[in-house]
C-alpha positions in Angstrom: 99.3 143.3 52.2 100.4 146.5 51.0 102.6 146.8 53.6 104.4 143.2 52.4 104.9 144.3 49.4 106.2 147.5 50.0 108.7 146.1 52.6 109.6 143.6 50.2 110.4 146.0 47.4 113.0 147.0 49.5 114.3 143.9 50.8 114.6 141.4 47.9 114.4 137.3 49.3 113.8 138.5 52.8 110.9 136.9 54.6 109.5 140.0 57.0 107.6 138.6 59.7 104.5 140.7 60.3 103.0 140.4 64.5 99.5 139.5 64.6 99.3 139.8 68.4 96.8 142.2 69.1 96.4 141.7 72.6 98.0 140.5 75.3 96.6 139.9 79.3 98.8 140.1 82.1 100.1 137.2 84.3 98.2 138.6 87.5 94.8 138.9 85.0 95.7 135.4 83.5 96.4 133.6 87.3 93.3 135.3 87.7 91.0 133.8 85.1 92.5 130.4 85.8 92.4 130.4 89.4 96.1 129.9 90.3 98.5 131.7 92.3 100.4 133.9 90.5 103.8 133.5 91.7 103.2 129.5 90.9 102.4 130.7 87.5 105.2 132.9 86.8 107.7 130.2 88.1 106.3 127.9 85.1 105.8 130.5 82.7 109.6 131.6 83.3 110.7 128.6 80.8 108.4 130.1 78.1 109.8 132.4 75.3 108.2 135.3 73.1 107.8 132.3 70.3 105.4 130.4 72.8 103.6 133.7 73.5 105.1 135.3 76.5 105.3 139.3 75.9 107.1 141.4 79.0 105.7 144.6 79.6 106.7 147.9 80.8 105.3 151.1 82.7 105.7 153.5 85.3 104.8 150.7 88.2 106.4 147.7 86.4 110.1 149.3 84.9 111.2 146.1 85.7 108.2 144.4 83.5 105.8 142.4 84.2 105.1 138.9 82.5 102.4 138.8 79.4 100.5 136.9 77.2 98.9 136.4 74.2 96.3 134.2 73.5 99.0 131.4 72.5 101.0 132.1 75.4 97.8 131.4 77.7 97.4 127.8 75.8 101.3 127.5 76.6 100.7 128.4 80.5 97.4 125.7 80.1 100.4 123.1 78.4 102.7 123.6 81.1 100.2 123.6 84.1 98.6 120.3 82.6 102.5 118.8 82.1 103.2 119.9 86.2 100.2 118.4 87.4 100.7 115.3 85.6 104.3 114.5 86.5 103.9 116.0 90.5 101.0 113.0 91.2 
């Protein structure tokens, strides 16, 4: 809160937008948990954007990033996997 305020002091009628993401699994720990192949998953997950949850990260073995997500962006990988499977039957 302090934080809001002090940010807003500065920045009169702005709305700052504060990240409450404070974890985030990675698409080969996510295809994990849900028992799907990973390359399936990123294909799907590819129409996703950082507002439905999808995070890239970076390191020394992924400089080209690697997909994540946040607990939202899991229940938007569940969305689109239940959407897939219902229109592929």
């Amino acid at each position: 809160m302090e934080l809001a305020r002090a940010v807003d002091r500065h920045h009169r009628g702005l709305t700052v937008h504060i990240n409450k993401v404070h974890s985030v699994r990675t698409l080969a720990l996510v295809a994990r948990e849900l028992g799907e192949d990973a390359e399936w998953l990123a294909d799907l997950a590819s129409e996703l954007e950082p507002e439905d949850g999808l995070i890239w990260v970076y390191d020394p073995e992924h400089q080209d990033g690697t997909m994540g997500f946040s607990e939202f962006g899991i229940e938007s990988l569940r969305n689109l996997i239940d959407i897939h499977r219902s229109t592929t039957k």
